[in-house]
C-alpha positions in Angstrom: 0.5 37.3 15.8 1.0 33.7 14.4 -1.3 31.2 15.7 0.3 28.4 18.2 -0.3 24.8 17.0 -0.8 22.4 20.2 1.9 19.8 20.3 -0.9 17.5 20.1 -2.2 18.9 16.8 1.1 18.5 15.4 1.1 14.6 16.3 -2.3 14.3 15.2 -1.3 15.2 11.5 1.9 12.7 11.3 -1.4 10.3 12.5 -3.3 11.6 9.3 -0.3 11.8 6.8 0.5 7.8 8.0 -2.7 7.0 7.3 -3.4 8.9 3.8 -0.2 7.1 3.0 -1.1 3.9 4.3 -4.5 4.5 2.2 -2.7 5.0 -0.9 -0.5 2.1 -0.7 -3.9 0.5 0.0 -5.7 1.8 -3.2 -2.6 0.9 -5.7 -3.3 -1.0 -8.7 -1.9 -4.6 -7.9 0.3 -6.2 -10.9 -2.0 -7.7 -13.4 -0.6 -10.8 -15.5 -2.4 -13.1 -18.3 -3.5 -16.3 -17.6 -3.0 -17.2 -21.2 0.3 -16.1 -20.7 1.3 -17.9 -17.2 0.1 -20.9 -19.1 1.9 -20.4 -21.8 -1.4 -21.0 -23.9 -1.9 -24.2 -22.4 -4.4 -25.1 -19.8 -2.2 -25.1 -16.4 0.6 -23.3 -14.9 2.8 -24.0 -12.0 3.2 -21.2 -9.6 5.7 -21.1 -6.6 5.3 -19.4 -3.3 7.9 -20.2 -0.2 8.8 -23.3 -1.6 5.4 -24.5 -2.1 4.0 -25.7 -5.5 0.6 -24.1 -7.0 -1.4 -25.0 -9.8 -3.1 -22.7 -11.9 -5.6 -24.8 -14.3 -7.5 -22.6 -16.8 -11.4 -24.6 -17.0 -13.1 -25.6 -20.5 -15.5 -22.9 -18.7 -12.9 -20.2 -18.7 -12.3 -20.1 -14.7 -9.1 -20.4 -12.8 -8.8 -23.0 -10.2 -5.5 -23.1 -8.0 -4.7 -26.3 -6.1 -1.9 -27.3 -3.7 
């Protein structure tokens, strides 16, 4: 005879499988882009996020520094 799963069980796994998912979305390897390259092998950059204007400045030490 096939064993019953309680309804509760049932929402317990769509509670794992969200949160393995939610996990792996987690665990993703985020973009990766080149200083050099967003500097265009100068020392700064421009960078714009909702409307707002970054700058990326590449040190003499080899560190980043972004300002408003």
């Amino acid at each position: 005879m096939p064993e019953r799963i309680h309804p509760d069980e049932q929402e317990g796994d769509k509670t794992m499988n969200a949160m393995n998912e939610s996990f792996l979305r987690a665990v993703e390897t985020p973009p990766r882009h080149d200083a050099i390259e967003l500097t265009g092998g100068g020392a700064t950059a421009q960078i714009l996020l909702n409307d707002q204007c970054y700058t990326l400045r590449i040190t003499r030490q080899g560190k980043l520094i972004l300002t408003k």
